[in-house]
N, C-alpha and C positions, 0 to 999 in steps of 0.2 A: 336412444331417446334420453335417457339419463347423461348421456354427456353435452347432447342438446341444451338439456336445461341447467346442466353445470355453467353451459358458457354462455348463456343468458342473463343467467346472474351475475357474472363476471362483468360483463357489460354493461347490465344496469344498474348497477351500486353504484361503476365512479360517475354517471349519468344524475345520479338521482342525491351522491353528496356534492356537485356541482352546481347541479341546481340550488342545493339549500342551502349554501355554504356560499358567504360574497367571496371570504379572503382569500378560496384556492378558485373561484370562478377568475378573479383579477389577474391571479398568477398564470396559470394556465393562456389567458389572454395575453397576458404581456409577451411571453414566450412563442406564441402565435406570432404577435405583432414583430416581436424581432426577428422571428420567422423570415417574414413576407417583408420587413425592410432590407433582410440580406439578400435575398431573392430580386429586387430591385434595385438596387443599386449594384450588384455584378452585372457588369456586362456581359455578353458574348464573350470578349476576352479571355475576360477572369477566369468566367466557368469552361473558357477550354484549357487554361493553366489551372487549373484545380483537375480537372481529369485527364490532366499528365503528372500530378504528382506523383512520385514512388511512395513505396507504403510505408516509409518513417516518414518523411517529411507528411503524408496524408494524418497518419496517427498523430503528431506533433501538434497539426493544425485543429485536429477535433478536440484534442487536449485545450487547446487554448481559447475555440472556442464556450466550451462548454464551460472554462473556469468563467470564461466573458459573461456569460450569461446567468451564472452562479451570482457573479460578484453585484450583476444590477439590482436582480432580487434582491439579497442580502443587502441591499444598498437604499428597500425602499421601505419606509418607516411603518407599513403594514408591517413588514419580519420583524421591528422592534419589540419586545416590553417596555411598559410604559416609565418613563424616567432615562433614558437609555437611548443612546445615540451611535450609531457606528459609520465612521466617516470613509469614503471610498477604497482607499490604502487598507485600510482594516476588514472591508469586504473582501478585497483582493486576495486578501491573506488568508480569511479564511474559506472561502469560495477554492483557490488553492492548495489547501492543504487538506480540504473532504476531496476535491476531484484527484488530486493525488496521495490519498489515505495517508497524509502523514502524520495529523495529529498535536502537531505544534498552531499552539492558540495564543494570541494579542488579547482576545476578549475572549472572554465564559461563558460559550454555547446556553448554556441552564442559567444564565443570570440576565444575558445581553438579548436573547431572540424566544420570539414566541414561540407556538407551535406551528405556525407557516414555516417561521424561519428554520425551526429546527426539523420541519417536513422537508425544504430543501437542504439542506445539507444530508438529511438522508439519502434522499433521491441524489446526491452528487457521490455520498460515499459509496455508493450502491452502482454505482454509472461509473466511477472511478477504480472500484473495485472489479468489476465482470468486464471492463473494455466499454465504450462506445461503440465498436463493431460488433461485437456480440450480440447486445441490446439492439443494433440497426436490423441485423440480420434477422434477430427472431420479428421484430416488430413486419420484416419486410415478406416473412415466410407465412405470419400471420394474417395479410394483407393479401397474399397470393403473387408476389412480385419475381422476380424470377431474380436468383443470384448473381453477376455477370464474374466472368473469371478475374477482374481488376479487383473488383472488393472482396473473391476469395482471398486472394494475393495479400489483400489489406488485412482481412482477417487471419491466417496464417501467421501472419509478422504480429499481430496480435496477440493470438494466444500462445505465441512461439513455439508450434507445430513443426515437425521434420517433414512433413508430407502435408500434399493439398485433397488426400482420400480422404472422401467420407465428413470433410469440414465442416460442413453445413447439420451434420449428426453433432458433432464433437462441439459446437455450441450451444447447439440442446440441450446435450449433457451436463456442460458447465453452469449455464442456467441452471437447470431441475437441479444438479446436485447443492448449488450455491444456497436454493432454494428450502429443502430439503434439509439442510445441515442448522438453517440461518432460522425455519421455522420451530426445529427440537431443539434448540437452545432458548428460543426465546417462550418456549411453555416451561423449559426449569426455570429459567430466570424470571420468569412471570409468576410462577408457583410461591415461589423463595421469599420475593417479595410484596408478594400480599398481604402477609403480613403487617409490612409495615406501610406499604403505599395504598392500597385497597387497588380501586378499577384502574390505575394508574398504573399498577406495575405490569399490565396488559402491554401496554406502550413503550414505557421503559426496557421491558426484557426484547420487544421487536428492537427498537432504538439500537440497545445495547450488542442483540445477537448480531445483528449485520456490523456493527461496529467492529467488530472482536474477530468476526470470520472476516473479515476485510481490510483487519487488520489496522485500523484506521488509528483507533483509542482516543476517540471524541467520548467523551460522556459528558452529563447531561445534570448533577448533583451538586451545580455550582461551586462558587468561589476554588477555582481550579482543582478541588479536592482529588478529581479522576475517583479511584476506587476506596479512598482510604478509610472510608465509613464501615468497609468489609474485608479491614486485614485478617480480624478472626471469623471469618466465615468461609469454609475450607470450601460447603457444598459450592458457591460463588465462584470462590478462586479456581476451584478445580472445573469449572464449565466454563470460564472465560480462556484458561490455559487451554480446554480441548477444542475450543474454534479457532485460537488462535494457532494453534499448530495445526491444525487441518487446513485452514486457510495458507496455512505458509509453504506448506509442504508440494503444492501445486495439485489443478484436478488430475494432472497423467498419474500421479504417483494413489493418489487415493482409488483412482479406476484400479491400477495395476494391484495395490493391499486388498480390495475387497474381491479380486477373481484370483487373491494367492490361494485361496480354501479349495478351488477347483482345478488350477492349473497347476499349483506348485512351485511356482515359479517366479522369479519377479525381473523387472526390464534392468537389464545395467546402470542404466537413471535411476532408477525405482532404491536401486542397492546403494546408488552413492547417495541420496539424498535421505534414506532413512539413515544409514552408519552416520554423516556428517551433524545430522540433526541430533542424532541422540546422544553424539560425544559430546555437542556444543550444550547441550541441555545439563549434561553430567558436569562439565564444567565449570559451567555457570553455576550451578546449585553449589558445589564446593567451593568455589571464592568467594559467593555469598556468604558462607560461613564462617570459612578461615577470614575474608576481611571486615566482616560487618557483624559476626555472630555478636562481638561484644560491643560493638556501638550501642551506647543506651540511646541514642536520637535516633535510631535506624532498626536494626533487627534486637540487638542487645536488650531492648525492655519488652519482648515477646514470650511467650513459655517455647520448650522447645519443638515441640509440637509444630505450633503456629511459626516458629524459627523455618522448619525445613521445607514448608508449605509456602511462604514467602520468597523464603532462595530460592523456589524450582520460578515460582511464576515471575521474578524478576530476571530468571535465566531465561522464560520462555519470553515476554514481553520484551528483554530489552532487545533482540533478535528484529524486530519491527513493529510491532503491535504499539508501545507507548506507554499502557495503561502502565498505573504505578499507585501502590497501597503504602507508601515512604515516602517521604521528603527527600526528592532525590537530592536535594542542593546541600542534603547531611552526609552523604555517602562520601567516604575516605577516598581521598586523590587516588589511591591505587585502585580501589574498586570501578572509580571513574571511567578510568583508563581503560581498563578490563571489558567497562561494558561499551566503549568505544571501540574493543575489536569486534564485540559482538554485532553491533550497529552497523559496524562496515561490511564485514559478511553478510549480514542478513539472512531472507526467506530463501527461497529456490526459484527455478525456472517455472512458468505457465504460473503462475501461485498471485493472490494477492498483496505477496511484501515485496521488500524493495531489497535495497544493498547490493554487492555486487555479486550474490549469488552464493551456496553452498557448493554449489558443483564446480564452480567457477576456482576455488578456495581449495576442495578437492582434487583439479588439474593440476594448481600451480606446485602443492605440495607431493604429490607422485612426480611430475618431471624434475622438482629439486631432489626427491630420492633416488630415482632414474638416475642421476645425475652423480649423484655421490656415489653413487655403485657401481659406475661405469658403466650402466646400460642406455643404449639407443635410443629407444623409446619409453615413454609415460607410460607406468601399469598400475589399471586398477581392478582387484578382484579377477585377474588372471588376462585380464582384456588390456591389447594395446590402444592408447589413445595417438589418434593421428596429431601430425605436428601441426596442422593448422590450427586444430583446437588449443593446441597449447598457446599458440602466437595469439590467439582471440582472444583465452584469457588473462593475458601478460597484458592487452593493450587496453581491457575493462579496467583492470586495476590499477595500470597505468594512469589514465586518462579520468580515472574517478580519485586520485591521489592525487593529481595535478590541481582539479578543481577544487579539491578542498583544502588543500594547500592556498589557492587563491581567492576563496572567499574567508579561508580565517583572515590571511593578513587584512583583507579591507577593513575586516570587523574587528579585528585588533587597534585598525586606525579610528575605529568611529563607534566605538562600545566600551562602556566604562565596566568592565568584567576581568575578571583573570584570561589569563592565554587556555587555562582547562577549561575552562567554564565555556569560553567561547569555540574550543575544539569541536564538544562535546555538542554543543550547539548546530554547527555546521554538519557534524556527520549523522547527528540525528534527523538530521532535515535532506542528506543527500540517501541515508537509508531507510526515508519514512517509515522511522520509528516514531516520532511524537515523544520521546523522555526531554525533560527539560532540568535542568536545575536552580529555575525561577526565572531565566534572561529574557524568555522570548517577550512578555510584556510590557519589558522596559526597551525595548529595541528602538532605533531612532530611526528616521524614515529609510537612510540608506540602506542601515541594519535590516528590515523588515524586507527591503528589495530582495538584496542577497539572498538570504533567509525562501525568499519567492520562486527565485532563480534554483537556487539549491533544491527547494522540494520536487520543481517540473522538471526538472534532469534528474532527478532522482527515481521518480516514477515513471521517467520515457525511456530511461537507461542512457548511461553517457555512447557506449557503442551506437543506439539508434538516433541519437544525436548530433553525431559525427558522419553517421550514412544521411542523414538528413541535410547538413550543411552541405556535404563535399560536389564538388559540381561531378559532372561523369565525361569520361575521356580514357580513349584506350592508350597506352604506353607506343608509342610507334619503332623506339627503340631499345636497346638491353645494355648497359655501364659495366663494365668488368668488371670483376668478382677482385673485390677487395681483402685483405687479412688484417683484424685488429688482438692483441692480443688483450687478454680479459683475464682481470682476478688480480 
């Protein structure tokens, strides 16, 4: 009876702020309306080549539409504030960069968009973060729809599960836990700031909690500040670091930590992605130090206190989250650099960041030790890693080097920035991080393209991008085994 009337009221809230509310009754319509014009205008055709897609190319296509429909919103002068204009391109961009949490911004969320507009861009970070299959899945479980095994398939390749057991649980779980992590951060950060916001920082802590667990680092405190009004505010910093590393670490691995009290035990994933994360943390806190402790524009004019508090969360942040309490564009050329490895590796597997992965980084460096030692096989933590895994991630990082190799030079031809500056740009966008060191604003239209380009292959993954393009066809014959010599 009591859960009866829990999901009655569920119901009838967003019923009854729809009714009283024009600017989300219009949105909600518009979204309808584009509905019911893509539904009409597919043919037969179309809709039997859309349910033949494979499940990158299916994911690819939800990606892009959902940015499509982000970016009309954001495109209609209800989402403005008043004085404030945001022209298509700049929707684009930022419709793009909440559906794939990157966090690089042309315009200032808190300055340029109301609260519709910044209600979508939650709703994208939020959609962009947990998958669109996820969110299909629960909406379609909730409805009573039956799963079909093609959009298990699709969700699998989704939340990049080793198995199709039990899927339709294991997105529950992602859900409620997303939920769960995203609701106790946003009562600290609602707590914290009441102080100074009153009934507002109700809002701002939701804003912000989903932002941080999804790693996004949209905030919402204008004139691009991000965090920096709370560099000495530890309780802050140290609640935005704990969603952001929860969020990164993926949901398998956080399942696997909270049943270690019972089992003892943790999954060989579980082992590589906690060691690689806490080295890369360790790391990053000690270069913060050693290169920026005595920048006076940077950490140098902090106590040391607030010094070691800042190097941890620019070690945890610049990993994919974004958020930044420093003027990144003061940070010394080598610390640059530094957090341009960081960027590139990024979050982990199943997880809301991006980069080419911790475990990914993990393979390549056990088969170059393998290697050097003369053994056979990749070992990690006692375990052989098969070669095909090694070949997968030679060709992520392969293939995610290529691409940013080819979007620096463009933007080297068409951006008035240093060659760092614009590095650091492109890898921040292909590891939806969101760090900037002031460029993205001044970008020119090509610039902004790239820039576009770079966040949805970033957030699709360069491998699910390439299974996306490549047409299918079996080899019908085998080339003789060639010898090149190497080194």
């Amino acid at each position: 009876m009591a859960k009866n009337k829990v999901l009655l009221l569920v119901l009838i809230f967003p019923l009854k702020l729809i009714h009283y509310n024009e600017g989300i009754r219009k949105i909600i319509f518009f979204g309808l309306g584009s509905h019911v014009a893509l539904r009409f205008f597919l043919n037969k055709k179309d809709k039997k080549i859309l349910k033949t897609l494979n499940p990158p190319r299916y994911l690819a296509l939800g990606f892009l539409v959902f940015i499509f429909i982000g970016t009309l919103l954001l495109s209609l002068p209800l989402c403005w504030n008043e004085g404030y204009r945001v022209s298509f391109i700049d929707a684009l961009f930022t419709a793009t960069s909440a559906v794939c949490i990157s966090g690089l911004m042309v315009v200032d969320p808190g300055n340029t968009f109301n609260i519709y507009g910044q209600l979508v861009i939650l709703f994208l970070i939020q959609l962009g973060g947990l998958g669109f299959m996820t969110a299909g899945v629960l909406v379609a479980m909730l409805v009573g729809r039956k799963i079909s095994l093609r959009h298990k398939l699709i969700l699998q390749e989704s939340l990049n599960q080793f198995s199709m057991q039990d899927l339709i649980s294991v997105a529950s779980r992602v859900a409620l836990t997303a939920f769960v992590i995203e609701l106790l951060g946003s009562i600290v950060l609602g707590i914290v700031w009441f102080k100074y916001f009153g009934l507002r920082s109700l809002y701002l802590g939701i804003f912000h909690a989903v932002s941080a667990f999804n790693n996004a680092g949209i905030t919402l405190f204008g004139n691009f500040r991000s965090l920096s009004p709370f560099t000495e505010m530890p309780v802050i910093l140290f609640t935005f670091m704990a969603l952001i590393v929860l969020g990164g670490i993926g949901f398998t691995v956080i399942w696997d930590l909270l049943l270690y009290f019972k089992n003892r035990k943790l999954l060989l994933h579980s082992k590589v992605v906690v060691a690689v994360t806490t080295i890369l943390l360790l790391m990053g806190t000690v270069a913060a130090l050693l290169l920026e402790g005595f920048n006076e524009a940077t950490l140098g004019s902090l106590s040391w206190g607030d010094k070691i508090i800042n190097a941890m969360f620019f070690s945890v942040t610049s990993r994919t989250a974004g958020f930044s309490t420093l003027n990144v564009g003061s940070f010394s050329d080598a610390f640059l650099f530094f957090l341009i490895i960081l960027m590139f590796i990024g979050a982990s597997p199943g997880s809301t960041g991006g980069g080419v992965k911790t475990t990914t980084a993990a393979v390549l460096l056990a088969a170059v030790w393998s290697d050097i030692k003369g053994q056979k096989d990749a070992v990690i933590f006692k375990r052989s890693i098969p070669p095909e895994k090694v070949a997968r991630a030679m060709v992520i990082v392969f293939v995610t080097l290529f691409l940013i190799l080819f979007c620096t030079i463009i933007l080297c031809m068409t951006e008035r920035a240093s060659f760092l500056e614009i590095l650091f740009e492109v890898v921040s966008a292909f590891g939806t991080t969101g760090l900037s060191t002031g460029l993205t604003p001044k970008l020119s239209l090509l610039g902004k393209i790239v820039i576009i380009f770079s966040m949805f292959v970033g957030r699709l993954g360069p491998l699910s991008l390439a299974f996306a393009l490549r047409k299918r066809g079996k080899n019908l014959y085998e080339y003789p085994k060639g010898f090149i010599n190497l080194g």
